[in-house]
C-alpha positions in Angstrom: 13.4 167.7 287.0 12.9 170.7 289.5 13.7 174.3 288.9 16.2 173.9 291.5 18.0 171.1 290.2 17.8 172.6 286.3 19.4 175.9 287.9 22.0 173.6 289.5 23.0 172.2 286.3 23.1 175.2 284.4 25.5 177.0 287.0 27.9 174.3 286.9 28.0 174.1 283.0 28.9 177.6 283.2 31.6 176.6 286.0 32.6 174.3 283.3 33.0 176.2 280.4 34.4 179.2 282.1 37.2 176.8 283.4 38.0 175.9 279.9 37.9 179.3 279.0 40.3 180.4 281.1 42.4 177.6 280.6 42.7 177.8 276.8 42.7 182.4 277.6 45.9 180.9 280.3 47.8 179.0 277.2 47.1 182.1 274.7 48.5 184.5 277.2 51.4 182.8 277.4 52.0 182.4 273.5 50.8 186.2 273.4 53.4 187.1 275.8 56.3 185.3 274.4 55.6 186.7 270.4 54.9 190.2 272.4 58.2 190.0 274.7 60.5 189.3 271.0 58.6 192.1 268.8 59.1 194.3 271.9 63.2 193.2 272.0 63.1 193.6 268.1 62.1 197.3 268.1 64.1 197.9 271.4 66.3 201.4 271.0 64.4 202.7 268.3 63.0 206.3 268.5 59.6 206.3 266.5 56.5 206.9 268.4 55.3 203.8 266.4 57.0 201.9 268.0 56.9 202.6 271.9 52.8 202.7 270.6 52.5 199.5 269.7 54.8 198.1 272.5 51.8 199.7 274.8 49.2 198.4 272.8 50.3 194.9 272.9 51.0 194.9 277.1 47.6 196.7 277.7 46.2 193.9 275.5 48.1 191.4 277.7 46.7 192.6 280.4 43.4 192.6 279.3 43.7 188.9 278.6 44.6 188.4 281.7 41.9 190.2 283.9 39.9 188.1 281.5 41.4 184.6 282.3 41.1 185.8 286.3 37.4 187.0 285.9 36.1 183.4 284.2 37.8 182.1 287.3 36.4 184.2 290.0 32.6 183.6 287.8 33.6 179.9 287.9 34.4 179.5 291.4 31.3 181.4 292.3 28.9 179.6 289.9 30.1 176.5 291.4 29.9 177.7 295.4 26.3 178.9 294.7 25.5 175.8 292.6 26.5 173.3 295.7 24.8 175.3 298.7 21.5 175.4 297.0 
């Protein structure tokens, strides 16, 4: 097997696996975001800095899951573009 077609191969098993990354990082956003959303409505009204702390804590961490599921994307779309015009 050629260089070519070994670097071929890898690039679309990391197409692959970065797909099923961001799939299964998808599904744990949305779990993340439904347990976040009722601990958020759970310590609505209340005055402690605790609180409105960890209500930022857990949307920056949504966030941050989410860039995540959007970057395996973008790196699996590109491993697979590069993979098929060489």
């Amino acid at each position: 097997m050629s260089d070519v077609q070994r670097l071929k191969e890898q690039l679309h098993h990391i197409a692959s696996d970065a797909n099923q990354a961001g799939g299964g990082l998808a599904g744990f956003k949305l779990r993340f975001t439904q347990s976040s959303q009722q601990v958020q409505a759970l310590i609505a009204g209340t005055t402690t800095g605790a609180d409105r702390s960890i209500a930022e804590i857990l949307d920056a961490a949504g966030r941050a899951v989410e860039q995540a599921a959007e970057s395996l994307a973008i790196a699996s779309a590109a491993c697979a573009r590069y993979a098929d015009q060489i």
